[in-house]
C-alpha positions in Angstrom: 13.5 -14.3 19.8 14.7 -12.5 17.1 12.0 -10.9 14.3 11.8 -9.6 11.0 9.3 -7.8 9.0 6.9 -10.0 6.8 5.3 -7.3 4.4 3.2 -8.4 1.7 1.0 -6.6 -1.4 -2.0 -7.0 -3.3 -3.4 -5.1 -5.7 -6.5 -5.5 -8.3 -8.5 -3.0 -10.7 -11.7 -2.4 -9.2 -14.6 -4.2 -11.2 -16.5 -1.1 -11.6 -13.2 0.4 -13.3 -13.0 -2.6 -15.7 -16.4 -2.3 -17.2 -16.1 1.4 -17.8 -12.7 1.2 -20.0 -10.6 2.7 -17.1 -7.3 2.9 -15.7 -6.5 1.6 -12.2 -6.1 4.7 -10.8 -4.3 3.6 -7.4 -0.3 4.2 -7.0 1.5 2.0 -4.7 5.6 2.4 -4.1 7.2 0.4 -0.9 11.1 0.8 0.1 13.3 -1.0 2.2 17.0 0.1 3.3 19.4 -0.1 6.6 17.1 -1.0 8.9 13.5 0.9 8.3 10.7 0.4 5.4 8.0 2.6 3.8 5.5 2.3 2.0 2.3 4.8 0.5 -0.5 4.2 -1.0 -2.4 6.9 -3.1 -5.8 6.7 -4.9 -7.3 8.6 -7.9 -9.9 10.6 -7.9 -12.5 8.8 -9.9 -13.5 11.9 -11.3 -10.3 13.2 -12.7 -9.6 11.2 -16.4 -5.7 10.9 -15.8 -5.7 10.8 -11.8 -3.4 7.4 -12.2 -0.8 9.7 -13.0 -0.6 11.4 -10.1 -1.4 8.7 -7.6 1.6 6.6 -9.5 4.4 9.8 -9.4 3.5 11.1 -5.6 3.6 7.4 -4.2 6.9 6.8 -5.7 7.9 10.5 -4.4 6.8 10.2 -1.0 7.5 6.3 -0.3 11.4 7.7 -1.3 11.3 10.8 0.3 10.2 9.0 3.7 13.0 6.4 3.2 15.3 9.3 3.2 14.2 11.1 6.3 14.6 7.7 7.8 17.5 7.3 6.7 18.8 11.1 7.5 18.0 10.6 11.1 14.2 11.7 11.2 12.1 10.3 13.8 9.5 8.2 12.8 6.8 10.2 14.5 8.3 13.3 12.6 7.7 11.4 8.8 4.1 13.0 8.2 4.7 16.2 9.8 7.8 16.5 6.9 6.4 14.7 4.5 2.7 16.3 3.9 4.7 20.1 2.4 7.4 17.9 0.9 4.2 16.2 -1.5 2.6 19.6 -2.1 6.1 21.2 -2.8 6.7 18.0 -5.2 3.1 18.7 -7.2 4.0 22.4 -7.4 7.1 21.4 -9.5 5.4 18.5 -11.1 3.2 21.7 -12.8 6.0 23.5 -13.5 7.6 21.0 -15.3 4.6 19.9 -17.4 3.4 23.6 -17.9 -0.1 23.0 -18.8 -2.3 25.1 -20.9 -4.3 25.6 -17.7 -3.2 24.7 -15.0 -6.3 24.2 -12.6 -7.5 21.8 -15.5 -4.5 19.7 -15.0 -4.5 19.7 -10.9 -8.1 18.5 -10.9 -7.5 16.0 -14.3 -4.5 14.1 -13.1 -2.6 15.4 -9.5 -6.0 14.6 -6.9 -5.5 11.8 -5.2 -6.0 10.1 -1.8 -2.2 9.5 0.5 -1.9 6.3 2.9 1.0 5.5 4.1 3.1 3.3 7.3 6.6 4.1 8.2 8.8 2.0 10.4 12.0 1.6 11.9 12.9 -0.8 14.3 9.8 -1.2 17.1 8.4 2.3 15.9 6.3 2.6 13.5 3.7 5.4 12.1 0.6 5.4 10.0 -0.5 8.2 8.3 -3.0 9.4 5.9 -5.3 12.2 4.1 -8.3 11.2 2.8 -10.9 7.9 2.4 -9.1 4.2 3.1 -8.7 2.0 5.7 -5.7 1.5 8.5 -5.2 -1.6 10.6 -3.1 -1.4 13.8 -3.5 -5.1 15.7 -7.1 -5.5 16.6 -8.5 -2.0 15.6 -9.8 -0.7 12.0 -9.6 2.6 11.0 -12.1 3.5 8.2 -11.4 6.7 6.8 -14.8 8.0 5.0 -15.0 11.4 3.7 -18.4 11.4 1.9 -16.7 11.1 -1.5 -15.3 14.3 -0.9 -11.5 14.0 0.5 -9.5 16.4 1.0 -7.2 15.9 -1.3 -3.5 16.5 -0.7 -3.6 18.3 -4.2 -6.1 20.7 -3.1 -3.8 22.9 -2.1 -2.3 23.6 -5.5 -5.9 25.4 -6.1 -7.8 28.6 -4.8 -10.5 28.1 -2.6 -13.3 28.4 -4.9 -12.2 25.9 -7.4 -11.8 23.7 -4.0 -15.2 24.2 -3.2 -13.9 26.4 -0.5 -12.8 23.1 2.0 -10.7 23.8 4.3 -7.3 22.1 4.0 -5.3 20.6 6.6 -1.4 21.3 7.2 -0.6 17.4 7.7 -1.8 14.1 7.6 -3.9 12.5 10.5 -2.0 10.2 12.2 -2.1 6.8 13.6 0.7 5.7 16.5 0.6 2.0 17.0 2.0 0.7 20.5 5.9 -0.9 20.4 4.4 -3.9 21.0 2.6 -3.7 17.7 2.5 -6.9 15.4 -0.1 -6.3 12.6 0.0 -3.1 10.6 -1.9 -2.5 7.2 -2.7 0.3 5.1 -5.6 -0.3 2.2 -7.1 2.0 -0.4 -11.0 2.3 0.5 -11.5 -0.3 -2.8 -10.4 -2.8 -0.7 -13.3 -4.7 1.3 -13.1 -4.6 5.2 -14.9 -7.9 6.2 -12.0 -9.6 4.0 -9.2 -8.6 6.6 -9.3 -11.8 8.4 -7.9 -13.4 5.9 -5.3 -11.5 4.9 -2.8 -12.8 7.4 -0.5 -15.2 7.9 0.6 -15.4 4.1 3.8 -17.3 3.6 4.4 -16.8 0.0 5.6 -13.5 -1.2 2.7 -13.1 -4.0 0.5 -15.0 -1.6 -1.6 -12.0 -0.6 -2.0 -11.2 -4.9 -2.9 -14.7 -5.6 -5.5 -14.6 -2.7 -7.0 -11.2 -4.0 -7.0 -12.1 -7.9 -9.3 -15.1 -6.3 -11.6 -12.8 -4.5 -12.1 -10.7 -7.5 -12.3 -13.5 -10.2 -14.2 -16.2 -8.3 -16.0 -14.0 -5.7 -16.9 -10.9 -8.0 -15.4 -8.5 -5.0 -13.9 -5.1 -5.6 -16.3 -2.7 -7.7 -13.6 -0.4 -7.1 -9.6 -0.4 -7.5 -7.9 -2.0 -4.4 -4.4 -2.5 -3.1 -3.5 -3.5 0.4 -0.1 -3.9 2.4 0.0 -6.0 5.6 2.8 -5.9 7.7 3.7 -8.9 10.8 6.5 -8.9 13.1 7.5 -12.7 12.5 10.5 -15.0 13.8 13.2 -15.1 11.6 14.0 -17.9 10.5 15.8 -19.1 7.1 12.8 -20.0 5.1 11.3 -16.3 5.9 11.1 -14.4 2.6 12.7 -11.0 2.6 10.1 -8.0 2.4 11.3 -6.4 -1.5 10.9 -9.9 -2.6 6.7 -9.2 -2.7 7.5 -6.8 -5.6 8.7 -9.7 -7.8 
């Protein structure tokens, strides 16, 4: 039986967020080409005043960049190991472009952000991610809790002492889901965990939106920003929606 991938998005601005006159500070950016699909997720620091910028620019970057080392001949278990230096190389030149008045301001203002991401061609796939959110692979949850302190990827644009002396990692932790995988999702940690029951099975392409503008208007969830994307190995069939088709 043939299959395709059913991939689907969500995202709403965290109640909390609303009531405070702020942005949604979560960056979403999905790509499909020849064969493979991307997609990363990246969430603001809450602290930062402009961290929506960042989070927006570095999930376009990295979503693209991983859709070209797909697309180049990477393996898909190599994507994080090439991606994580390819995001800090990318912030680097994002300062150097801007040229801020200071610099370290800037970094900690608007480029410190949480990464999430799922890469996947044919039966492989890959998760990956750096700091707080939540990973689904089949059956398990993954929630990623840092103590409101990730380690953000843009930490490493900073000395230690402005860092708080953490020390950094040189990739993303990973998460390798078996070939015979058939639910994947990736969710910034805004998104509520008991809710992932009913997050599958979604026919429409705005489905999952629809569902989650329903949870937050009717059922007050989501103090904080949240985006989700689920991904299910389906049968084709004629009436399946393709996967850029959620974007619309």
């Amino acid at each position: 039986m043939a299959l395709t991938l059913r991939v689907r998005l969500g995202q709403v601005m965290g109640r909390d967020h609303l009531l405070r006159g702020a942005n949604c500070q979560d960056g979403k950016a999905l790509v499909e080409a020849r064969g493979y699909f991307a997609a990363v997720l990246c969430d603001g620091c809450s602290e930062g005043e402009r961290s929506e910028v960042g989070a927006r620019a570095a999930a376009e970057f990295a979503a693209a960049h991983v859709g070209r080392l797909l697309a180049n001949g990477s393996a898909v278990q190599d994507v994080p190991r090439l991606l994580y230096p390819a995001i800090i190389n990318f912030l680097r030149e994002f300062v150097l472009a801007v040229k801020p008045a200071n610099a370290a301001h800037f970094v900690l203002d608007a480029l410190l952000f949480t990464v999430l991401g799922v890469a996947v061609r044919g039966d492989e796939a890959i998760l990956f991610a750096a700091g707080d959110g939540t990973l689904v692979m089949d059956g398990q949850i993954f929630q990623r809790d840092e103590n409101n302190t990730p380690r953000y990827i843009g930490y490493h644009l900073l000395d230690a002492t402005t860092r708080g002396n953490l020390i950094m990692p040189e990739t993303f932790a990973v998460y390798e889901p078996e070939p015979t995988w058939e639910r994947l999702a990736i969710a910034t940690d805004g998104f509520e965990v008991d809710l992932f029951p009913q997050v599958w099975n979604i026919p429409h392409p705005r489905g999952l939106q629809r569902r989650m503008n329903v949870w937050w208007s009717q059922e007050m969830r989501f103090r904080d920003d949240a985006t989700l994307v689920t991904l299910e190995r389906v049968a084709a069939s004629g009436n399946e929606t393709r996967t850029m088709e959620a974007l619309k």
